[in-house]
C-alpha positions as CSV (number, residue, x, y, z in Angstrom):
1,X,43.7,166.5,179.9
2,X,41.4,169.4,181.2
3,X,40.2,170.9,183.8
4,X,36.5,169.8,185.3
5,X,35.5,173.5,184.4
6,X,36.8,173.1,181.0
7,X,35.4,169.4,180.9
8,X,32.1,170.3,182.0
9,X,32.3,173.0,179.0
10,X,32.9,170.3,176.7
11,X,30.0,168.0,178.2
12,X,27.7,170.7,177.8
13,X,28.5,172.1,174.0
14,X,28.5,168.1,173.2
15,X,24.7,167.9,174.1
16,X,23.7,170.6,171.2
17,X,22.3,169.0,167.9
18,X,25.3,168.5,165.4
19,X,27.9,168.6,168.1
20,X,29.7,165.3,169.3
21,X,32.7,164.5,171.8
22,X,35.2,166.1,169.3
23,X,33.1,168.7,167.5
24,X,32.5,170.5,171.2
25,X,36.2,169.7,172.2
26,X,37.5,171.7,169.5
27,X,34.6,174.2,170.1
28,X,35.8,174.6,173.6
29,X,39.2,175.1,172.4
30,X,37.9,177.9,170.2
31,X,35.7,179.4,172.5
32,X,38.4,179.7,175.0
33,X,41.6,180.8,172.5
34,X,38.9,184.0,171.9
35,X,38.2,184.5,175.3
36,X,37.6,188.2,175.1
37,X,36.5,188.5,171.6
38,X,34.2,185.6,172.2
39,X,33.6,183.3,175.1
40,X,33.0,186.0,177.1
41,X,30.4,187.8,175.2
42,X,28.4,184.7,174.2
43,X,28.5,184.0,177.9
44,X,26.6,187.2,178.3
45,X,24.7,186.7,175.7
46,X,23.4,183.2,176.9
47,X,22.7,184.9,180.6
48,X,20.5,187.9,178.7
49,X,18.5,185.5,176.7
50,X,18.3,182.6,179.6
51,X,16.4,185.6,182.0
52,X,14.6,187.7,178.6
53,X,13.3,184.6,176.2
54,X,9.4,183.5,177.3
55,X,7.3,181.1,175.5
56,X,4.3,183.3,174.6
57,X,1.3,182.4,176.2
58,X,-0.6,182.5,173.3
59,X,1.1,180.9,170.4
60,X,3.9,179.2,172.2
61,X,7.0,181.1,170.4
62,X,9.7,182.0,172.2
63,X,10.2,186.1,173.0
64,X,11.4,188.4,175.1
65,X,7.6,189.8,175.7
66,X,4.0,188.1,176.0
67,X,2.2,187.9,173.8
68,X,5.2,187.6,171.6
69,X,5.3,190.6,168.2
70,X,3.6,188.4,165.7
71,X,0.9,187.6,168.2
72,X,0.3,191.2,168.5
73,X,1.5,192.1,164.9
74,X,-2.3,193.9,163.9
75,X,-1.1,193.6,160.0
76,X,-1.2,189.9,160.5
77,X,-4.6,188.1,159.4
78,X,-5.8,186.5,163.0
79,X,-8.4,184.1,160.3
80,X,-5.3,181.9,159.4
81,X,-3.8,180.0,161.7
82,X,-1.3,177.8,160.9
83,X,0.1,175.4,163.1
84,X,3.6,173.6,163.1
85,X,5.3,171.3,165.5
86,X,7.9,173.8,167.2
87,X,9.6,177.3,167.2
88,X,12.0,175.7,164.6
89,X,9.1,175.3,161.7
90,X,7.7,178.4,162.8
91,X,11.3,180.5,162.4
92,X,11.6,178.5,159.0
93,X,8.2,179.9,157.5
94,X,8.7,183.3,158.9
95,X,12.0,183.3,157.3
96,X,10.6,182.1,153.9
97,X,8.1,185.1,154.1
98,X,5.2,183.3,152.8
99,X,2.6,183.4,155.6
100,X,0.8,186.5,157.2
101,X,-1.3,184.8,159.1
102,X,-0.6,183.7,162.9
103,X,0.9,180.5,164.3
104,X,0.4,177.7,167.3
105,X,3.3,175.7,168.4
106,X,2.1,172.6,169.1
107,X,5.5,171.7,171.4
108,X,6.1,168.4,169.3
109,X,4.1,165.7,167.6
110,X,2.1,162.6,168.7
111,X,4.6,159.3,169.4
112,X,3.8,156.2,171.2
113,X,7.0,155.1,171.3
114,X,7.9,158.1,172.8
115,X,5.1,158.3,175.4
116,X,4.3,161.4,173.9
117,X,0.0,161.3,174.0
118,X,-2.1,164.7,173.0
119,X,-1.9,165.7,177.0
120,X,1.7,166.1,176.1
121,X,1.0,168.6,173.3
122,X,-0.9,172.4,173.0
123,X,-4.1,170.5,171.7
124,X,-6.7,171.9,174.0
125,X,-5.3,175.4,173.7
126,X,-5.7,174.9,169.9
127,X,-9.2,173.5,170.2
128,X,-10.0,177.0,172.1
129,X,-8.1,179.7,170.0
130,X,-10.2,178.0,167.3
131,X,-13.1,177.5,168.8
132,X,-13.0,181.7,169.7
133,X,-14.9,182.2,166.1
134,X,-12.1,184.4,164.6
135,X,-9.7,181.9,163.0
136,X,-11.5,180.9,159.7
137,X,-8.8,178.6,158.4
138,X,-6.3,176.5,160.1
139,X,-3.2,175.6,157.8
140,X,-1.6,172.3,159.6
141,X,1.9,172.5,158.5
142,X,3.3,169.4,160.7
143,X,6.4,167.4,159.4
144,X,6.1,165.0,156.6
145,X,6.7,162.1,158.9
146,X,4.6,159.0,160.5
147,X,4.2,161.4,163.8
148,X,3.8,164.4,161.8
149,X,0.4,162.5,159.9
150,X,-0.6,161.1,163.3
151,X,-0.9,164.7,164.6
152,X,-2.4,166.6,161.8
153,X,-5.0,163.4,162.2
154,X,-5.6,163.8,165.5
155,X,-5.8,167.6,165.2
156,X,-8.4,167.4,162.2
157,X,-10.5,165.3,164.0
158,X,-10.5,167.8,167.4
159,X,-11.1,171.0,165.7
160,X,-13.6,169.6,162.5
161,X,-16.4,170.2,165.0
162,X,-15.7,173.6,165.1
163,X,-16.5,173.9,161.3
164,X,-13.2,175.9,160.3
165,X,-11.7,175.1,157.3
166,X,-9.0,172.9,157.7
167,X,-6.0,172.8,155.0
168,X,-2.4,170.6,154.9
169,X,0.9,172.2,153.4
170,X,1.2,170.5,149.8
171,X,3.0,167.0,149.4
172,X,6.0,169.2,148.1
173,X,7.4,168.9,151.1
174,X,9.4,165.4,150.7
175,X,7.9,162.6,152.6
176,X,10.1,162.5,156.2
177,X,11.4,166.0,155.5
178,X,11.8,168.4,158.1
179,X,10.3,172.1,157.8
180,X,13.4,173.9,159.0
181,X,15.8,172.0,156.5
182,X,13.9,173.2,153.4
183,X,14.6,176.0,151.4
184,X,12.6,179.1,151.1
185,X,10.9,178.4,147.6
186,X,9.8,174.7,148.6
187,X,8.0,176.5,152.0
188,X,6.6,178.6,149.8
189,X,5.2,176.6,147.0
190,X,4.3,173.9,149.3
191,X,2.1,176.7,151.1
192,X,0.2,178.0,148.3
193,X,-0.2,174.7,147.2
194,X,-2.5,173.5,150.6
195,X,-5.5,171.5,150.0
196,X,-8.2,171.0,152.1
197,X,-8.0,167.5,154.4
């Protein structure tokens, strides 16, 4: 029906969460009746941010400079850190506007059926931005889910030593919920509502 350039358009806008077979045909087909007024400039757009966007080296957001602006953001409290499972969570609470603090993307969560084991995760770069004696709290705001209690577990136990005071978003945050499909009130109640693990 289509080209391979066309087809290999299709293949790749099928592989982007919410998208199937049909969803990224019809995409494509949009994508390519707006050529000018769009394919070409999100084209562009995906080139600039493919060569610009870094993880930061110290958090693990994604940026166009390292350390990324609310790693270097001095009106952010460096004594709360709080720590979520990717950039997604992290976007979610910034958006919500409910934290000042800083953040650590841990890159995923714990999963055995996965083959995904601590090695697999920013643990040990955790273990040492706490472990640096300026972080006085860390806020463990991992999903709701069976892997997102096995991390925060495994988490508590690697950084207890260090003696910081370690808190969990509330359980307002519905049990296999997701961070960045909550609204902004939930994120925000369910932060001021930590408690101590």
């Amino acid at each position: 029906m289509a080209g391979p350039e066309i087809e290999r358009l299709i293949q790749l806008l099928a592989r982007l969460p919410g998208l199937g077979p049909r969803s990224a045909r019809r995409a494509a087909l949009h994508l390519l009746k707006k050529k000018d007024a769009l394919l070409l400039p999100l084209a562009a757009a995906l080139r600039e941010v493919g060569d610009s966007v870094h993880a930061c080296s110290v958090c693990g957001n994604l940026d166009t400079r390292d350390p990324c602006a609310i790693c270097t953001d001095a009106r952010r409290d460096e004594a709360l850190l709080c720590v979520v499972e990717g950039v997604a969570d992290l976007w979610a609470l910034e958006r919500a506007g409910v934290f000042r603090g800083r953040y650590h993307v841990l890159g995923g969560t714990l999963s055995a059926l996965d083959g995904i084991g601590p090695a697999d995760l920013n643990v040990d770069s955790l273990v040492a931005r706490v472990s640096g004696g300026r972080v006085k709290e860390v806020i463990i705001a991992t999903n709701a889910t069976v892997e997102g209690q096995t991390t925060a577990h495994y988490i508590t136990d690697r950084i207890a030593p260090s003696g910081v005071q370690i808190s969990r978003l509330a359980h307002g945050v519905p049990v296999g919920g997701e961070l960045d499909y909550l609204d902004d009130g939930t994120l925000g109640a369910a932060l001021k509502a930590r408690r101590p693990l």
